[in-house]
C-alpha positions in Angstrom: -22.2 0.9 -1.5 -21.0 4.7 -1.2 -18.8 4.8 2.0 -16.1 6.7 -0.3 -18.4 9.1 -2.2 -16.7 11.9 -3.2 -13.5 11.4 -1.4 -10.5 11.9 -3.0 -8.3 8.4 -3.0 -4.2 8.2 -4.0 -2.9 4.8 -4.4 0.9 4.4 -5.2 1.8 1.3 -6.9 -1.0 0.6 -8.7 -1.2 -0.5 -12.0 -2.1 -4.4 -11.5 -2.1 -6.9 -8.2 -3.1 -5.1 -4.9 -3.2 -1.6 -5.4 -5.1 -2.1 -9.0 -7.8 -4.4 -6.6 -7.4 -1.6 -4.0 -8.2 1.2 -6.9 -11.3 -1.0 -8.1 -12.7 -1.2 -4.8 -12.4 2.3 -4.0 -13.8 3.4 -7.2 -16.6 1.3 -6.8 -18.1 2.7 -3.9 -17.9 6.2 -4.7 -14.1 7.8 -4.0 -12.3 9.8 -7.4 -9.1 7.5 -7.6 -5.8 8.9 -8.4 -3.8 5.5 -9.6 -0.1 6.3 -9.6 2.8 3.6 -11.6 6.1 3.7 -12.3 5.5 2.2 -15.4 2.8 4.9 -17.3 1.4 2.1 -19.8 0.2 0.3 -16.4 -0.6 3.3 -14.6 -2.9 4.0 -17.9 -4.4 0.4 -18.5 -5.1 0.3 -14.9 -6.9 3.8 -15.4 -8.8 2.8 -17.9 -10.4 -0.4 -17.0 -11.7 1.4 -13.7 -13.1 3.8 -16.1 -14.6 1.4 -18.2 -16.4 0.6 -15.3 -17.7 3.5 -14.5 -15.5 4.4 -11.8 -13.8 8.1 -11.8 -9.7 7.6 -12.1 -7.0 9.2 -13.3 -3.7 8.2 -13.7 -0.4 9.9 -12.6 2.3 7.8 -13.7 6.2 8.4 -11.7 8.7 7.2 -9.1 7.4 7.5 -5.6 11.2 6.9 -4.2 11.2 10.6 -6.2 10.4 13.1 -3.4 9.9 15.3 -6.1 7.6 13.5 -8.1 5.6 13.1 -4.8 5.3 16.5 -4.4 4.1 16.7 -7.8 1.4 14.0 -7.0 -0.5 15.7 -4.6 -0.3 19.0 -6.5 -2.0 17.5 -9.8 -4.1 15.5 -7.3 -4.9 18.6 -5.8 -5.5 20.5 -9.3 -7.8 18.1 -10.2 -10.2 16.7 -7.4 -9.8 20.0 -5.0 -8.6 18.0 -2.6 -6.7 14.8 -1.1 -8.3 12.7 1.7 -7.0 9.5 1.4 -3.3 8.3 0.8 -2.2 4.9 0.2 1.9 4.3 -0.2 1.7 0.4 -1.4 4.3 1.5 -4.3 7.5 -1.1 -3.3 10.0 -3.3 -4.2 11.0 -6.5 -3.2 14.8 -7.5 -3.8 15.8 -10.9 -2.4 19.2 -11.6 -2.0 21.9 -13.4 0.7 22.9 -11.3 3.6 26.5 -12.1 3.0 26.1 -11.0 -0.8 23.5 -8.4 -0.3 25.0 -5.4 -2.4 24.8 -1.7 -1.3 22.9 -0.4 -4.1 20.0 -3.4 -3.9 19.8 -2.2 -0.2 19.5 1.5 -0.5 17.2 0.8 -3.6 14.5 -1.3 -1.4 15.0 1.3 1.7 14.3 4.4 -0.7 11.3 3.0 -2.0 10.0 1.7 0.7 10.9 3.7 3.4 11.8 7.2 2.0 9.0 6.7 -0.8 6.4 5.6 2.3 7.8 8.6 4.3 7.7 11.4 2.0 4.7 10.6 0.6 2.7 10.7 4.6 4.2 13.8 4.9 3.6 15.6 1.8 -0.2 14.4 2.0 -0.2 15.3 5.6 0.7 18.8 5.0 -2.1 18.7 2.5 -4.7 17.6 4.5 -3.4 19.8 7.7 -4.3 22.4 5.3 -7.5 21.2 4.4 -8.4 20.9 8.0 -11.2 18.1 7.8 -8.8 15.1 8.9 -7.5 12.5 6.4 -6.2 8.5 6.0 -2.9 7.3 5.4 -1.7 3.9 4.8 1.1 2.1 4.6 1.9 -1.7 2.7 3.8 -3.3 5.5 4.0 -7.2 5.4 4.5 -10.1 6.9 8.4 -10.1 6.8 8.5 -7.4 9.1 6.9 -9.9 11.8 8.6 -13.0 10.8 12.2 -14.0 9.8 12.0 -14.7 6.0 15.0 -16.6 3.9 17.0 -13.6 2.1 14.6 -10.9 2.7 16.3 -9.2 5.6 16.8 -5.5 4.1 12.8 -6.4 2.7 11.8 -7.2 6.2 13.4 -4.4 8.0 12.2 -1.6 5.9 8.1 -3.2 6.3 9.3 -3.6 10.2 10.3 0.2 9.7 6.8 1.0 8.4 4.5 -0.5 11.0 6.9 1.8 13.6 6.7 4.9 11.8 2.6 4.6 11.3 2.7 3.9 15.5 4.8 7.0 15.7 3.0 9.8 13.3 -0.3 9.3 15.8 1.6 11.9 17.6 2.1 14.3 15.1 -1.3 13.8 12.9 -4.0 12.7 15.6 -4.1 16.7 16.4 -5.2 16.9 12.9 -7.8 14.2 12.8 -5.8 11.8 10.3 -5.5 8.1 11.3 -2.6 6.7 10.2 -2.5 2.6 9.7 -0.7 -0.5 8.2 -1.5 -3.6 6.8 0.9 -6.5 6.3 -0.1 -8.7 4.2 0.8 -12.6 3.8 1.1 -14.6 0.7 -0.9 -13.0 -1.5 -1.4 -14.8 -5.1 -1.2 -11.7 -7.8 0.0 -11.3 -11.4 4.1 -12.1 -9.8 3.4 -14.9 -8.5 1.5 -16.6 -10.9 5.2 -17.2 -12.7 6.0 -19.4 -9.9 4.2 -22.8 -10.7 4.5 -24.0 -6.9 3.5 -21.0 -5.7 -0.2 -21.8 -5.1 0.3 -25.1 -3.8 3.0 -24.0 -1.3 1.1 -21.0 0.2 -1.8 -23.3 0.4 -0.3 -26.3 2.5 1.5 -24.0 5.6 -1.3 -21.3 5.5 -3.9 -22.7 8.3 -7.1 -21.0 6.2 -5.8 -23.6 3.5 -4.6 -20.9 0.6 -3.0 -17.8 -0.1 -4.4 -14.7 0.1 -6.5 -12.9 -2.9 -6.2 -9.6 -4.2 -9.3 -8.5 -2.8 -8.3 -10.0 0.8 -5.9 -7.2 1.0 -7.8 -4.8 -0.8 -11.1 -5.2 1.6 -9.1 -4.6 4.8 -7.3 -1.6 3.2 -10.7 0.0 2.5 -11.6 -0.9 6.2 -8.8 1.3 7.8 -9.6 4.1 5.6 -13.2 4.7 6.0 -14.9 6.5 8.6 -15.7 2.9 10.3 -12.3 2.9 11.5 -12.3 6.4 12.3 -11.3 5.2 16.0 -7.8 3.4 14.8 -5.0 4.7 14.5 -1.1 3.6 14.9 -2.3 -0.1 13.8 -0.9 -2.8 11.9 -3.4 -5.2 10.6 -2.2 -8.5 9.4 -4.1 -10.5 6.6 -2.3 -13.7 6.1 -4.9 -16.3 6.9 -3.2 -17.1 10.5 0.3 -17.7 8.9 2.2 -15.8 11.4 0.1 -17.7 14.4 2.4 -21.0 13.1 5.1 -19.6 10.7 6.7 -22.4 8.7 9.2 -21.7 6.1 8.0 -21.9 2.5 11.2 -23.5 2.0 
């Protein structure tokens, strides 16, 4: 498959679970992928094994809650490829914590990342692809915990609730511009994390009706959906992958 040939592909938050399957896929059919990290060794191991197989990546390794380093980003992107077409902000963290113990700096930490780093990041590729004048994609990592009430992940869940408003809101200000602008909110999803939890598996597998978590490449197939010209017709969407969880919603607890 080629529906990515020659586009130019960022992906924040890359170097291993999702974005690392979302980077793989991308490469695969054809797009020049531009894997971003915080950490540079996983920004550069990620790199690599796309090149190793065959795929055309680079790696840009920085902090996307950095408005700076964002700006930065697209302008080596730029430098390189010529161009930026698609944009994928699935850099993030998660910090659990009680609401009645929740600290100021753990909440401004998740809400810079994942809101200001989201934000920034639309609108520094936005202005790049206005530019550009051939339309664009842009994506945002929302998740399920902006849907659903989840034990101590309320400053989590509002900044993904945060995301799925601020993609339905941009529609206005890109659609004249022919970029689409979508979420997805993914569900349990079993990645490199989560493979330190022993029940992890098991739990995700008895209260989600499709009978298991989510893969890597779950995620990573729907992403690819919403940015190719297939979906050329959506825009302002969230698109949940969570094998029907939020249909029933029991606690993991």
């Amino acid at each position: 498959m080629s529906r990515f040939k020659n586009k130019v592909a960022i992906v924040t938050g890359a170097g291993q679970g999702i974005g690392l399957e979302i980077c793989q896929q991308l490469a695969n059919e054809g797009a020049h992928v531009v894997l971003n990290d915080i950490e540079q060794a996983l920004a550069e191991e990620g790199a690599k094994k796309i090149q190793q197989q065959k795929g055309t990546c680079i790696a840009i390794a920085g902090d996307c809650s950095d408005v700076i380093f964002i700006q930065r980003l697209i302008k080596e992107t730029v430098s390189t490829y010529g161009k930026v077409d698609i944009v994928i902000a699935n850099a993030g963290i998660t910090l659990f914590g009680d609401f009645f113990d929740y600290s100021p700096e753990d909440f401004y930490n998740v809400m810079r990342l994942n809101l200001g780093g989201s934000f920034f990041l639309a609108q520094q590729a936005a202005r790049q692809m206005r530019e550009q004048n051939n339309g664009g994609r842009i994506l945002f990592m929302s998740s399920v915990t902006g849907h659903q009430a989840h034990k101590n992940l309320a400053a989590y869940g509002m900044s993904k609730a945060a995301l799925e408003m601020l993609a339905k809101n941009l529609v206005l200000e890109l659609s004249p511009y022919g970029i689409t602008i979508n979420a997805i909110a993914p569900g349990a999803t079993s990645t490199e994390r989560t493979k330190s939890d022993p029940e992890y598996e098991n739990t995700w597998s008895r209260i989600t009706p499709i009978g298991k978590p989510a893969s890597t490449h779950d995620i990573a197939s729907a992403v690819l959906f919403l940015v190719s010209s297939e979906a050329g017709h959506i825009t302002g969407q969230t698109l949940v992958v969570d094998g029907g969880w939020t249909s029933v919603s029991p606690s993991p607890y």
